[in-house]
C-alpha positions as CSV (number, residue, x, y, z in Angstrom):
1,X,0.0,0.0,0.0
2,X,3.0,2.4,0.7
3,X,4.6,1.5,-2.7
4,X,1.8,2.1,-4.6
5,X,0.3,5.0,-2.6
6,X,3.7,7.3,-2.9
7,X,3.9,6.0,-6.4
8,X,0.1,8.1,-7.6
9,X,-1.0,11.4,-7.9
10,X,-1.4,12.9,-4.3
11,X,-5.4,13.6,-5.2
12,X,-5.3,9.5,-5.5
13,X,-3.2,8.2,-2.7
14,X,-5.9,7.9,-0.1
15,X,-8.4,6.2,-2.3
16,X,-5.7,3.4,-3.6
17,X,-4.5,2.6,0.1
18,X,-8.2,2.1,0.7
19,X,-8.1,0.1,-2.2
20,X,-5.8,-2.5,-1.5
21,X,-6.7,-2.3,2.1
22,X,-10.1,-3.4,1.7
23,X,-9.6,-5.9,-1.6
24,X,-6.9,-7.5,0.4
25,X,-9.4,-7.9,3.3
26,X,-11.9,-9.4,1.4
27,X,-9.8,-12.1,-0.2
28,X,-8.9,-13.0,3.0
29,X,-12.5,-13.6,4.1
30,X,-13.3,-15.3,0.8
31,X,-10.3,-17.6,0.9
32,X,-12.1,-19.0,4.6
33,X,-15.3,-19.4,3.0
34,X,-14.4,-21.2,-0.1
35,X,-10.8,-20.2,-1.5
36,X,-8.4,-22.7,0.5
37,X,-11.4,-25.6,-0.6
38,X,-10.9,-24.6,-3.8
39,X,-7.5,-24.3,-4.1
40,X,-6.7,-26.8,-1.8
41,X,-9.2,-29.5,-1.2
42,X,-9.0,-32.9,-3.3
43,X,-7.0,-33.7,-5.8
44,X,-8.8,-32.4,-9.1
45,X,-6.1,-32.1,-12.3
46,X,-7.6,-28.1,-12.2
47,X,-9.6,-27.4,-9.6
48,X,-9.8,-28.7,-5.6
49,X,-13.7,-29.4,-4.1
50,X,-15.7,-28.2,-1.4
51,X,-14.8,-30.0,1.0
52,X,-13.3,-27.5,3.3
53,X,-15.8,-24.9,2.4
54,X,-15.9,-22.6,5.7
55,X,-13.0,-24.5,7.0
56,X,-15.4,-27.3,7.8
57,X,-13.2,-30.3,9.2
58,X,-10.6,-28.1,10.5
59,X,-9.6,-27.7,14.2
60,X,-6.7,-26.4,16.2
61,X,-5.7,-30.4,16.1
62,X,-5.6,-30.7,12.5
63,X,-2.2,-31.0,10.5
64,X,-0.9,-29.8,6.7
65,X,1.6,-31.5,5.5
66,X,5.0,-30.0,4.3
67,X,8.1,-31.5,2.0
68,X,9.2,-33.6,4.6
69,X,7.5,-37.2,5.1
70,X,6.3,-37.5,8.2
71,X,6.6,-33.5,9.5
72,X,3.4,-31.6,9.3
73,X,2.5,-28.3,10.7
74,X,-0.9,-27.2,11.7
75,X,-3.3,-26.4,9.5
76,X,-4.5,-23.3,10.4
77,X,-1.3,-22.1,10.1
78,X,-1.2,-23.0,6.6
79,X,-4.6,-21.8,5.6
80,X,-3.7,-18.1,7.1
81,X,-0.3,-18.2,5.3
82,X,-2.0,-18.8,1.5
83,X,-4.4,-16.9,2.6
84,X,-1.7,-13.6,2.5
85,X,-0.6,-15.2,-1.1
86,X,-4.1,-15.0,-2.4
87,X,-5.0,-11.3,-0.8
88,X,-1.5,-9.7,-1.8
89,X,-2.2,-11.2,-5.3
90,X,-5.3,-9.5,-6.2
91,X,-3.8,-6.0,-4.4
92,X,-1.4,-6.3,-7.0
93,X,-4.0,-6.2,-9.9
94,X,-5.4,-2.8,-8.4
95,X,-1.6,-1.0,-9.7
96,X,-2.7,-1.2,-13.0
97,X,-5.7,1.0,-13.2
98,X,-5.0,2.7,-10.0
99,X,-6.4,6.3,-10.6
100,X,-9.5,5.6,-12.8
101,X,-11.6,3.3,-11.2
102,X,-14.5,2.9,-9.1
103,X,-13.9,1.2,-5.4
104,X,-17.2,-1.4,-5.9
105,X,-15.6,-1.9,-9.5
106,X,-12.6,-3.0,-8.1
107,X,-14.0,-4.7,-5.5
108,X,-16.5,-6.9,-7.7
109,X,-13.6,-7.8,-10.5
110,X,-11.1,-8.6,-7.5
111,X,-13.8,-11.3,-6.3
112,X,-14.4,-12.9,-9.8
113,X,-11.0,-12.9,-10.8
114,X,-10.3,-14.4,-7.2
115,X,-12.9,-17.1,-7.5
116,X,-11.7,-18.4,-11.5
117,X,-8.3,-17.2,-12.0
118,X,-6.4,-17.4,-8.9
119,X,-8.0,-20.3,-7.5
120,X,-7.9,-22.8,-10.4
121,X,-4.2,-21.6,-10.9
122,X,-2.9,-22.3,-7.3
123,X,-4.5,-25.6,-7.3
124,X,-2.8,-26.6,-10.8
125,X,0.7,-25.6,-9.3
126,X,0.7,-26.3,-5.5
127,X,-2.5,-28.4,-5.5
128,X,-2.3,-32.6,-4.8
129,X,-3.3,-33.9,-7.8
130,X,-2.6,-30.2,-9.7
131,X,-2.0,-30.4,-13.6
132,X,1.6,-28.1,-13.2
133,X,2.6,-29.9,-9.8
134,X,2.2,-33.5,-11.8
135,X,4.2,-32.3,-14.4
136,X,6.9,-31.3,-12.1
137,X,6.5,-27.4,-12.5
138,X,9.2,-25.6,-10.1
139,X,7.2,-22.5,-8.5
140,X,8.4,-22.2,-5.3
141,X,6.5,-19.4,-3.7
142,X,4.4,-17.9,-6.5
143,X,5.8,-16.2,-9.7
144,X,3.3,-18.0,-11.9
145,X,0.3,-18.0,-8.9
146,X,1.0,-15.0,-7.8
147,X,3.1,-12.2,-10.3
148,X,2.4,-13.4,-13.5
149,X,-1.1,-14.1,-12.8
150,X,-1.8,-10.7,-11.3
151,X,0.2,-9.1,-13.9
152,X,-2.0,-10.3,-16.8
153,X,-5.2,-9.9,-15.1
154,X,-3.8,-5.9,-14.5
155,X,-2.4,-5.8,-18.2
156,X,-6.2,-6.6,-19.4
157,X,-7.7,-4.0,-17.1
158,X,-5.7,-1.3,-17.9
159,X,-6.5,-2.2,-21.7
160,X,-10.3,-2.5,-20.8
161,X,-10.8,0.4,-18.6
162,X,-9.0,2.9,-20.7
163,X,-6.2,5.5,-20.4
164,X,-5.9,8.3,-17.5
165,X,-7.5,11.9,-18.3
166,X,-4.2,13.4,-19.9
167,X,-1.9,10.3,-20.4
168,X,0.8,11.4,-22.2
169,X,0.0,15.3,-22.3
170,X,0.2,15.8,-18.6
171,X,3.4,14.5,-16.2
172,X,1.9,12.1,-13.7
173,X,5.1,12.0,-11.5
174,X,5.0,10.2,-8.1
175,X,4.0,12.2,-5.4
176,X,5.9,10.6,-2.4
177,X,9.2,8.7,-3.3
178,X,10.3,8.5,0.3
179,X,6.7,6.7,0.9
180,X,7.2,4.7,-2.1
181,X,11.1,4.0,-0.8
182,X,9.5,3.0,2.6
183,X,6.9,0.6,1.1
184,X,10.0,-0.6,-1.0
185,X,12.0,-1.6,2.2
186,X,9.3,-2.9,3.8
187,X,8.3,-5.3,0.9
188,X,11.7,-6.7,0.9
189,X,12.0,-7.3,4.3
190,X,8.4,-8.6,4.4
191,X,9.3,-11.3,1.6
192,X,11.9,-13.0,3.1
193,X,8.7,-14.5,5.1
194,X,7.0,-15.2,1.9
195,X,9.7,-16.4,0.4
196,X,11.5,-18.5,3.3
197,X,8.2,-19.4,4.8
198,X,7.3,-20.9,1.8
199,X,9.6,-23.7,3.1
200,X,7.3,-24.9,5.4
201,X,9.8,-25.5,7.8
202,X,12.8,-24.3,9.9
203,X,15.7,-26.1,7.7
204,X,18.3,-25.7,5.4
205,X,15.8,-25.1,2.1
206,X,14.1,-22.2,4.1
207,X,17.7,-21.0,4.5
208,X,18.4,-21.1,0.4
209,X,15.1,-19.6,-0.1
210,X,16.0,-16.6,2.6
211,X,19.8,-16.1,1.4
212,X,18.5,-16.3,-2.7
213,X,16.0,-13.6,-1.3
214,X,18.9,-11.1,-0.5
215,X,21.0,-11.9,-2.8
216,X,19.0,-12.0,-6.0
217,X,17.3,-8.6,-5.1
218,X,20.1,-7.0,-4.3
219,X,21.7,-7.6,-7.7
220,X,18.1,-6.6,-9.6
221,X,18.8,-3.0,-7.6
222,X,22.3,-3.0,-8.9
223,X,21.3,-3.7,-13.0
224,X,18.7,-1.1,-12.6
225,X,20.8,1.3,-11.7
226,X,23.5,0.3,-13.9
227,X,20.8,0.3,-16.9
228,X,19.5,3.8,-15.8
229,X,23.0,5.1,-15.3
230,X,23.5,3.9,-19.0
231,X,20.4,4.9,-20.4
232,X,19.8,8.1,-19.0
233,X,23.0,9.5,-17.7
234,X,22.3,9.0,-13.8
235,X,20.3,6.1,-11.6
236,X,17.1,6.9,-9.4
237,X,15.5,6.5,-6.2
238,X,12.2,5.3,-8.0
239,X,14.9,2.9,-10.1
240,X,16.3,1.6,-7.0
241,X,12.8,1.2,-5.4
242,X,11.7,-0.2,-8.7
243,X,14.5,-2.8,-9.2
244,X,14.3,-4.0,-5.7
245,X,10.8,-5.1,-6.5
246,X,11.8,-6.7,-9.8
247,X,14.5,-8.7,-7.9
248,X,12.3,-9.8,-5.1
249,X,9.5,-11.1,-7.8
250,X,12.3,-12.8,-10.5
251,X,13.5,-15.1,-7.1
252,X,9.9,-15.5,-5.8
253,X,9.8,-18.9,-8.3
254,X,13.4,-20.3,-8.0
255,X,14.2,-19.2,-4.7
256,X,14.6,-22.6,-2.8
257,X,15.7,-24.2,-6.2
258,X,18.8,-22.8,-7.5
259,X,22.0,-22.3,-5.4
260,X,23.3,-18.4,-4.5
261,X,24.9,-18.0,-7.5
262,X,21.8,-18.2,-10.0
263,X,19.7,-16.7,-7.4
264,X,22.2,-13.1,-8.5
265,X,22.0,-14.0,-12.2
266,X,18.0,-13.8,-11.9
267,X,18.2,-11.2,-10.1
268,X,20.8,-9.1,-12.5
269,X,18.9,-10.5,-15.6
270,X,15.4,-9.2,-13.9
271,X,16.8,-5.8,-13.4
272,X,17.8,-4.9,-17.0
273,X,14.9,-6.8,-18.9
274,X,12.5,-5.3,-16.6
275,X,13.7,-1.6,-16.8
276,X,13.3,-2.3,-20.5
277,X,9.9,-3.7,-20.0
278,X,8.7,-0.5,-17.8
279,X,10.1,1.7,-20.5
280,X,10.4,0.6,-24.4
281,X,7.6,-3.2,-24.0
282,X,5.2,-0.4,-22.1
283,X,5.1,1.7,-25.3
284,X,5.1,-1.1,-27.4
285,X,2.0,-2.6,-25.3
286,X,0.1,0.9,-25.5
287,X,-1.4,0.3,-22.2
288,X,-2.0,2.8,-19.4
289,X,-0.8,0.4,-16.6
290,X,-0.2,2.9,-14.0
291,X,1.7,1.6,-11.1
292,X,3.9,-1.1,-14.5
293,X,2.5,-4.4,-12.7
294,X,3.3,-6.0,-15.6
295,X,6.8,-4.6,-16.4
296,X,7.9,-5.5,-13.3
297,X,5.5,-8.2,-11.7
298,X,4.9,-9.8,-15.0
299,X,8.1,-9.8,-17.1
300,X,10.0,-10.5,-13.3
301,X,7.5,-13.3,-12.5
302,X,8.3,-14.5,-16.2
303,X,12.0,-14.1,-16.0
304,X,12.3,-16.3,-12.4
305,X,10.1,-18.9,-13.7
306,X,12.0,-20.2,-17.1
307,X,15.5,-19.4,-15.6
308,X,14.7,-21.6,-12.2
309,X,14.6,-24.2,-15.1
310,X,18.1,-23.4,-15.8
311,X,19.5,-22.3,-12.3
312,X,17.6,-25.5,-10.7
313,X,20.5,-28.2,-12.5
314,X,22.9,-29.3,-9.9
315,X,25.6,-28.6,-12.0
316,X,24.8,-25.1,-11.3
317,X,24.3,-25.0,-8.0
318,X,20.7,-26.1,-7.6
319,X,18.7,-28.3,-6.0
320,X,17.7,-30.7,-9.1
321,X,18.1,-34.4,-9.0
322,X,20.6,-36.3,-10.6
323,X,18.3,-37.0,-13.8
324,X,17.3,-33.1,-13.8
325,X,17.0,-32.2,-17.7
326,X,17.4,-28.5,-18.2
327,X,16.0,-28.9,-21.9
328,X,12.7,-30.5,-20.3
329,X,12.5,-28.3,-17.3
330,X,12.5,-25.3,-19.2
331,X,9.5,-26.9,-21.4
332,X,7.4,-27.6,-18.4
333,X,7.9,-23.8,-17.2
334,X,7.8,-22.2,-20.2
335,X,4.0,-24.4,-20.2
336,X,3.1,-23.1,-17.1
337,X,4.1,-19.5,-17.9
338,X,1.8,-19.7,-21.1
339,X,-1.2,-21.4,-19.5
340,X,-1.0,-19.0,-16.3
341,X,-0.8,-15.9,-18.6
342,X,-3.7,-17.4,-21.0
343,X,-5.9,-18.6,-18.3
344,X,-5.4,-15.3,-16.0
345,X,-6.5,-13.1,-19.5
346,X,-9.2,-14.7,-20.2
347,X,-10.8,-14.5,-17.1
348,X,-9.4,-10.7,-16.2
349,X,-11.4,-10.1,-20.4
């Protein structure tokens, strides 16, 4: 909410901290109802059941498993943590037509898109029984759930809701950097839980996932710069901010699958590719996408999720078996990255 609020018009701050306040609220209360049955429940090839609608059959007593046989946590703890997945997912979405539409719009489309986008999507990659999960699809904590998933569904809004009132005649320059700096700083220390947490457990793989975390963003802040410095003759505070971001959502996939080392190549190729795509692919696309989700969440989510497929080899320093194919790996995540963009469109049209 900091990020983006420092990141509008001052008129519009108040009204998109409200925004992602209250959408992330209601996701949360929608994913206790049905979302975590959905996404969770049974083992559908697309979609879960209802099984846990309400969080019927759940109790203080009950237990989620994690990667380990025989160690489970409980599964309340579990249901909260996706829950902050799923609700930071569809606050992401309201970036790209921040400015220029109505609360109960955004509201009503964050609910829908919940309900057949986000849903059938989690389940197919982190689901039992899911059609990316069988096919050994590496998304580790969310770059095709969560930032390339929100990023299409924002990319299709800003196309269907129309430009800003004087985009491109007017300067719409940020009206808080330091706010959007804060909410930068915050975000990255905030997703070494998302990130490491994703672990499920206090071990040496939440460790990779937590060290990648630095690491990888840290070199996205770097190539930003670099690529402003180059580009246009000095680096910025809203480039830092920006590439930081970029870093943190290029790892989010491969973080507990590649070793150090590929964590700070995804996070250096994330930097450049997505300055690029906030600047030259944003004028290609034509699309008033205020807040770039899809520069940065989309082309970063894309970026992590083919080069864990690389990075994930042991030869490299990841975490792959001994029969790891990086030919086949790529295929099976450049699949997921096509049918999460595809599915997430449709539904967001």
């Amino acid at each position: 909410a900091l990020f983006y609020g420092g990141l509008v018009r001052s008129k519009n701050m108040l009204s998109v901290l409200m925004q992602v306040m209250v959408v992330f609220s209601l996701i949360c209360v929608l994913w206790a109802v049905y979302g975590y049955s959905l996404a969770f429940g049974g083992e559908g090839l697309i979609i879960g059941n209802l099984d846990r609608v309400f969080l019927m059959g759940i109790n203080a007593d009950s237990l989620a498993d994690t990667f380990t046989d025989g160690v489970k946590i409980p599964e309340y703890i579990f249901v909260a943590f996706q829950a902050t997945f799923a609700g930071i997912t569809c606050a992401l979405i309201v970036g790209s037509f921040a400015e220029r539409m109505k609360f109960s719009a955004v509201l009503l489309f964050c609910a829908i898109w919940f309900t057949f986008s986000y849903l059938p999507i989690a389940h197919m990659v982190w689901g039992v029984g899911g059609y990316l999960l069988d096919k050994g699809a590496l998304d580790f904590a969310g770059g095709t759930v969560v930032h390339i998933n929100a990023a299409m569904a924002g990319l299709v809004g800003a196309y269907m809701v129309g430009k800003r009132i004087g985009y491109g005649k007017e300067a719409m320059a940020p009206h808080s950097l330091t706010l959007t700096m804060v909410g930068a700083s915050l975000l990255w220390v905030g997703w070494f839980g998302f990130n490491a947490g994703s672990n499920l457990e206090a071990n040496g793989g939440a460790g990779l996932a937590f060290i990648n975390t630095l690491f990888a963003t840290a070199a996205a802040v770097l190539a930003w710069c670099i690529g402003e410095a180059l580009g246009k003759g000095k680096a910025s505070m809203l480039g830092a901010a920006s590439g930081a971001v970029a870093g943190l959502v290029a790892i989010t996939p491969a973080c507990g699958s590649v070793g150090p080392m590929g964590g700070i190549i995804i996070g250096l190729v994330s930097g450049f590719v997505c300055l690029w795509g906030v600047n030259g692919l944003k004028k290609m696309l034509g699309a008033d996408d205020s807040l770039d989700v899809f520069g940065i969440h989309g082309i970063g989510g894309i970026i992590g999720a083919i080069l864990v497929g690389v990075f994930a080899a042991p030869g490299l320093g990841g975490t792959g078996g001994d029969d790891f194919s990086i030919g086949s790996q790529v295929l099976i995540q450049a699949e997921g990255v096509l049918i999460t963009m595809v599915w997430s469109s449709v539904v967001a049209f």
